[in-house]
C-alpha positions in Angstrom: 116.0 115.3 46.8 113.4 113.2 49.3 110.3 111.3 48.0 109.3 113.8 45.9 112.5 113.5 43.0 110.3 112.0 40.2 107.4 114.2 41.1 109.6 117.0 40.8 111.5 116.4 37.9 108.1 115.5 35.9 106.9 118.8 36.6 110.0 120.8 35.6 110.1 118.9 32.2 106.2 120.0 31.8 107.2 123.1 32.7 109.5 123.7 30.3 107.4 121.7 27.6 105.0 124.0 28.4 106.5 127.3 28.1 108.3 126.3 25.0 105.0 125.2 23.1 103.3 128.1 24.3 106.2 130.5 23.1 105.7 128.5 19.4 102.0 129.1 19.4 102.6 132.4 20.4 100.1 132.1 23.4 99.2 135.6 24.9 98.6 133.8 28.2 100.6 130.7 29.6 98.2 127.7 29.0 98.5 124.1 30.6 99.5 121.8 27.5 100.9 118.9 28.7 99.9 116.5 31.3 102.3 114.1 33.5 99.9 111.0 32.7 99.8 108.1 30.9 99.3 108.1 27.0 95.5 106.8 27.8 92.6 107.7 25.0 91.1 110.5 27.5 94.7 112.2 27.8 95.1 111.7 24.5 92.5 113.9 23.6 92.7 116.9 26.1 96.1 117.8 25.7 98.8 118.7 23.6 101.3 116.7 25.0 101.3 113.6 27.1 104.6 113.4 29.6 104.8 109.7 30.9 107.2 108.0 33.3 107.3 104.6 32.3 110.4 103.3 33.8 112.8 103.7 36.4 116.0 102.1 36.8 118.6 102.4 39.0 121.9 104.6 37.8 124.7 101.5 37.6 127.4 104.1 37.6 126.5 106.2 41.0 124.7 103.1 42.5 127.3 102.9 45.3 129.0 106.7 45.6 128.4 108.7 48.5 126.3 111.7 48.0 127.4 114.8 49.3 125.7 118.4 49.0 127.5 121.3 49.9 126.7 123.0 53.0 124.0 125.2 53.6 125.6 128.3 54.2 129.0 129.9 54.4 129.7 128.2 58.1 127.4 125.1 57.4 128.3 121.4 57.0 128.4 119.2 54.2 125.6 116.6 54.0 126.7 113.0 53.2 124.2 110.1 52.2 125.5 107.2 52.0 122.9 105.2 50.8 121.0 107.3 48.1 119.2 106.0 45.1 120.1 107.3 41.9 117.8 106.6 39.9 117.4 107.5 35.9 113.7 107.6 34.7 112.8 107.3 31.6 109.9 109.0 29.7 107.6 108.5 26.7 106.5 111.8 25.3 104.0 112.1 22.8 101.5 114.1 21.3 97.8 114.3 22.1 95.1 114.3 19.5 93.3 117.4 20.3 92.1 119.9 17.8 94.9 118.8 15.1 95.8 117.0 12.4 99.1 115.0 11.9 101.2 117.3 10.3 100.3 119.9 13.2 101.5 116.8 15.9 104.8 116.8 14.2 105.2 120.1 14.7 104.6 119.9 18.6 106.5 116.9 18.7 109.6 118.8 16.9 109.1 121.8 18.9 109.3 119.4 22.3 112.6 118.0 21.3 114.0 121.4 20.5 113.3 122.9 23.6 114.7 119.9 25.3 118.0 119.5 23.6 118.5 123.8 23.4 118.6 123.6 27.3 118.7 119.4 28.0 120.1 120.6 32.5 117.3 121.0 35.2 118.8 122.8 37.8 117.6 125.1 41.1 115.0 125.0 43.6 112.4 123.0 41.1 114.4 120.4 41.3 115.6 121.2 44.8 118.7 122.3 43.7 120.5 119.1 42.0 121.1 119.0 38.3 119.7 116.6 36.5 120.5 115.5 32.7 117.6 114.9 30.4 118.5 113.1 26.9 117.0 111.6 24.3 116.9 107.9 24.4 117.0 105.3 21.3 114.2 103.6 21.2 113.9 100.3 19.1 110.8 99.1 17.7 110.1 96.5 19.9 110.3 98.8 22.8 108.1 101.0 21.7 105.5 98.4 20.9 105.7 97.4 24.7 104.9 100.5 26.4 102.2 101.3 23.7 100.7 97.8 24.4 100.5 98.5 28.4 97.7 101.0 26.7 95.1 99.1 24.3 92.5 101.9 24.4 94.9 104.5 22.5 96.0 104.5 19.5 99.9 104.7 18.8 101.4 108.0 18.0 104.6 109.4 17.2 106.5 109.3 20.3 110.5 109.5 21.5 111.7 108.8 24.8 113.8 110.8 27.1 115.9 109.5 30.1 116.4 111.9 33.0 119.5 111.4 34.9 120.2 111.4 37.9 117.3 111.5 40.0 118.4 111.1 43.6 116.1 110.0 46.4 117.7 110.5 49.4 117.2 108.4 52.8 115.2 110.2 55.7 118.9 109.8 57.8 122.0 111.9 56.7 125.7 112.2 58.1 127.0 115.6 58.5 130.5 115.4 57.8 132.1 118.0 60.7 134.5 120.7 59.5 138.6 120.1 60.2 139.1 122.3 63.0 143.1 121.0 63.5 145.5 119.3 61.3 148.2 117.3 62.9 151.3 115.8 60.4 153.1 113.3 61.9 156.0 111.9 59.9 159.0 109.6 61.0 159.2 106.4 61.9 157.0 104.8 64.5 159.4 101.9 66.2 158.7 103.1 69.8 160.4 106.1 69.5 158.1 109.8 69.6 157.6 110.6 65.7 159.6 114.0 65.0 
């Protein structure tokens, strides 16, 4: 993917959010319930469900693998990126205040989590065809207590956190790895004399 990754992977998680909530409640037309946005009072109160990317971090394992997609076509070339980012972003999901009471937030909440962990892979042209992993990530106390204090106008609700994984941003240059047109095996020893 290009600059666009988180963008893209933020709206394919709202996406799916959004269909699965509106499924639950049943909604005769599809209706915006989440918003990619931080968990601020005014979000808080407007929608459902509030889809935040709080942190990014780079992915340790993939950090220094080549990236290679697979050509675009039957006669294309393979595109190499040497230096991509892979990056794993991580999200606090919560649920808004509007036009509920607690119990009914749980219910969103649970319904969020199933939808996610029934199908966890983004895949296709919304996320310009990579595959990326989304899983829910522990969360100790004292974690949560730091993103919810980046935010002293809202008041903490029940939230989990998701890590999506990986997230590639690619670099503007690319290698295109050529096809083997000829294969030449040369065995024998090489003392001077022509290899047999």
């Amino acid at each position: 993917m290009n600059k666009e990754a988180i963008q893209r992977v933020s709206e394919a998680i709202a996406g799916r959010i959004d269909a699965a909530l509106n499924a639950a409640l049943r909604s005769p037309l599809p209706v915006k319930r989440v918003i990619v946005a931080p968990p601020t009072k005014d979000h808080l109160e407007v929608m459902q469900v509030v889809l935040f990317p709080y942190r990014l971090a780079v992915n340790t394992a993939l950090r220094n693998t080549e990236r290679v997609l697979p050509p675009s076509g039957p006669h294309g070339t393979p595109v190499v990126f040497n230096d991509a980012l892979p990056l794993d972003v991580f999200y606090l999901i919560t649920v808004g205040t509007t036009h509920t009471d607690d119990l009914e937030s749980q219910l969103w909440l649970g319904t969020v989590m199933q939808a996610l962990q029934q199908n966890p892979t983004l895949s296709g042209a919304a996320v310009d065809g990579d595959t990326v992993r989304i899983s829910l990530e522990p969360a100790v106390l004292d974690e949560m207590s730091r993103v919810w204090a980046m935010f002293p106008d809202a008041d903490y609700r029940t939230s989990v956190i998701y890590v999506a994984s990986p997230v590639w941003i690619d670099p503007l240059s690319e290698d295109v790895a050529h096809p083997v047109i000829d294969q030449q095996s040369r065995f024998g020893q090489a003392d001077g004399a022509s290899l047999q």
